[in-house]
C-alpha positions as CSV (number, residue, x, y, z in Angstrom):
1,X,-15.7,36.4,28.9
2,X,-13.0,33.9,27.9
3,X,-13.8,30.2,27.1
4,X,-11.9,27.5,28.8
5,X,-10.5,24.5,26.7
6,X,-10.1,21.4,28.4
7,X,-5.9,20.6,27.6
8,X,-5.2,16.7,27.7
9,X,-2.0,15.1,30.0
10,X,0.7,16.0,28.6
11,X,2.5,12.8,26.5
12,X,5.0,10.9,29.4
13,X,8.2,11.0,27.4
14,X,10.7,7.7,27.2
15,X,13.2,7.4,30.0
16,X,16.2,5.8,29.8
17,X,18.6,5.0,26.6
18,X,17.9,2.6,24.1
19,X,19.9,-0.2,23.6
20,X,21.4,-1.2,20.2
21,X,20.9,-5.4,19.1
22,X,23.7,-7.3,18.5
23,X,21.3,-9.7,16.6
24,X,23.0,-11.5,13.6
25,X,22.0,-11.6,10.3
26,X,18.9,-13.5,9.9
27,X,18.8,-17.2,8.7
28,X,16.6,-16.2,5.7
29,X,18.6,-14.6,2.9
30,X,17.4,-12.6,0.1
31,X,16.3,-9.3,-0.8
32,X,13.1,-7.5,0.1
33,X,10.8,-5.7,-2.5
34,X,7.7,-3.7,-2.2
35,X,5.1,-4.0,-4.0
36,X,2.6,-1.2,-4.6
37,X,-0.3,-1.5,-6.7
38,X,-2.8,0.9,-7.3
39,X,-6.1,-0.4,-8.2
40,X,-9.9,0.3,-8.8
41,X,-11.6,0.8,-5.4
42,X,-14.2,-1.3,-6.7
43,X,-11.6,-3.8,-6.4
44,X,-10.0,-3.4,-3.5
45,X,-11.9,-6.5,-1.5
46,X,-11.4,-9.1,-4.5
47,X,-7.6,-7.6,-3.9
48,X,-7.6,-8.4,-0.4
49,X,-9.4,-12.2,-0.9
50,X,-6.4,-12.7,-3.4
51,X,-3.4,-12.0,-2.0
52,X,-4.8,-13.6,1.4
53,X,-5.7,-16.6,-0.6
54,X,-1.8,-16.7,-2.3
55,X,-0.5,-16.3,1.4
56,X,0.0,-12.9,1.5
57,X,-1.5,-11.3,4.5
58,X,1.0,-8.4,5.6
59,X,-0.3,-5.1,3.5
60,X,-1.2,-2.0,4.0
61,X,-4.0,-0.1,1.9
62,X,-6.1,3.4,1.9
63,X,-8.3,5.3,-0.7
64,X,-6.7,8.0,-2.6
65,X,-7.0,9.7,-5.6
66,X,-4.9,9.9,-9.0
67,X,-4.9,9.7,-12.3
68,X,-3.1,8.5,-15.4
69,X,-2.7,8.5,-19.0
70,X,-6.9,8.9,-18.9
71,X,-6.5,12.4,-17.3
72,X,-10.1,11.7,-15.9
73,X,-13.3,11.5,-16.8
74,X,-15.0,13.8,-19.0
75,X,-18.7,14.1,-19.1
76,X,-20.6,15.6,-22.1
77,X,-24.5,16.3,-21.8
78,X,-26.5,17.7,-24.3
79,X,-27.2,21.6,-24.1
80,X,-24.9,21.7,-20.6
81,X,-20.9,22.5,-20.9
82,X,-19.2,19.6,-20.6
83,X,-17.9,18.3,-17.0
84,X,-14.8,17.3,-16.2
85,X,-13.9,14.7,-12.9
86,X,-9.6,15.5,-12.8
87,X,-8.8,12.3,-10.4
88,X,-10.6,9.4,-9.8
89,X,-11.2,7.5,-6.5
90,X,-8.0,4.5,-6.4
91,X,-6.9,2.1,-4.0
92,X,-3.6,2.1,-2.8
93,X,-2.0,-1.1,-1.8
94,X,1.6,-1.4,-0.1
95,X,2.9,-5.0,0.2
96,X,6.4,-5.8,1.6
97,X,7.6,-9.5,0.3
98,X,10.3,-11.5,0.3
99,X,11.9,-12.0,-3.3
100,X,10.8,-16.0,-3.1
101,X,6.8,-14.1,-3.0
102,X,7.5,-11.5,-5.5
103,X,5.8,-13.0,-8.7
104,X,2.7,-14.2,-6.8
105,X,2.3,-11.1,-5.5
106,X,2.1,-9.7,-8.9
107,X,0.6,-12.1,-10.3
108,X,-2.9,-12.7,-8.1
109,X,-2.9,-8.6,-8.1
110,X,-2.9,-8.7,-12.0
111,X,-5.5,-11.5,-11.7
112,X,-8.3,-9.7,-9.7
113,X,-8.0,-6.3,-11.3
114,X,-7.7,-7.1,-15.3
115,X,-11.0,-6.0,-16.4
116,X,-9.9,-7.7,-19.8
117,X,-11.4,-4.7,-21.8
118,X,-8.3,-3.3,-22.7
119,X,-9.0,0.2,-21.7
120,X,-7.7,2.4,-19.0
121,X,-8.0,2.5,-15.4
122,X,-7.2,-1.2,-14.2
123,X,-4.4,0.4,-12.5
124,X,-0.4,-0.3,-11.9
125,X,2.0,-2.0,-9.9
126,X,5.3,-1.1,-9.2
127,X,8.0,-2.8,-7.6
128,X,10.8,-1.2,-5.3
129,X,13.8,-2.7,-3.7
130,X,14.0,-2.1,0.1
131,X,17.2,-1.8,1.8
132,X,16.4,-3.4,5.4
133,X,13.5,-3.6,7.9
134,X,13.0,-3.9,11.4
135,X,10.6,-5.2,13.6
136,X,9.9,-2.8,16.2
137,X,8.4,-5.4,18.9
138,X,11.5,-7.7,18.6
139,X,14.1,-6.3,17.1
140,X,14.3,-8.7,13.7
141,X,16.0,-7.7,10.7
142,X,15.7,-7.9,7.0
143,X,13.6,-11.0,6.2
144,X,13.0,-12.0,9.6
145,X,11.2,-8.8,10.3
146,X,8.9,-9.0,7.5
């Protein structure tokens, strides 16, 4: 006796051709950088409250895991062989700025995730250039779009 799956509506493809903008270049100049910073999860919500509080509300963030230059944690007990935990839970935060935003950026993510103990695991941030970006709803470029 065979078992019948329900199958869902097939997806109703777009019709039509897409039109190219002739939109000009946007009124605000300058470059675009994004800024990715990965952080303690135990941090994430001061991160947020920060960069909302500097004006900064356009980010996108998950969990994942990694690890750096502490290759883990290693956990001895007495009697029992010694456990080792490879990556550690992290925070990942991508934020797309406009240069003019950059150093705040940095600087309120620094901020709320210096522990000030001068060990590893506060995290990093790293800073790429990006080349253009559109809005999908309207069609802005560069700047504009962000």
């Amino acid at each position: 006796m065979s078992e019948t799956m329900p199958v869902s509506a097939p997806l109703n493809p777009v019709v039509g051709t897409v039109e190219r903008s002739q939109k000009t270049a946007p009124a605000l100049r300058g470059s675009i950088k994004e800024v990715i910073a990965i952080v303690r999860q135990s941090r994430h919500a001061a991160t947020r409250q920060a960069l909302e509080a500097a004006g900064i509300f356009s980010y996108t963030t998950f969990p994942v895991l990694g690890r750096s230059r502490q290759r883990g944690l290693r956990f001895q007990s007495e009697g029992k062989e010694a456990m080792t935990i490879k990556f550690l839970p992290k925070q990942y935060f991508s934020i797309v700025v406009h240069e003019m935003q950059l150093s705040a950026a940095i600087a309120v993510i620094i901020k709320s995730n210096r522990t000030g103990e001068g060990v590893s695991g506060d995290g990093r941030i790293f800073v790429v250039d990006i080349d253009d970006a559109v809005r999908i709803s309207t069609d802005d470029r560069g700047c504009e779009a962000i």
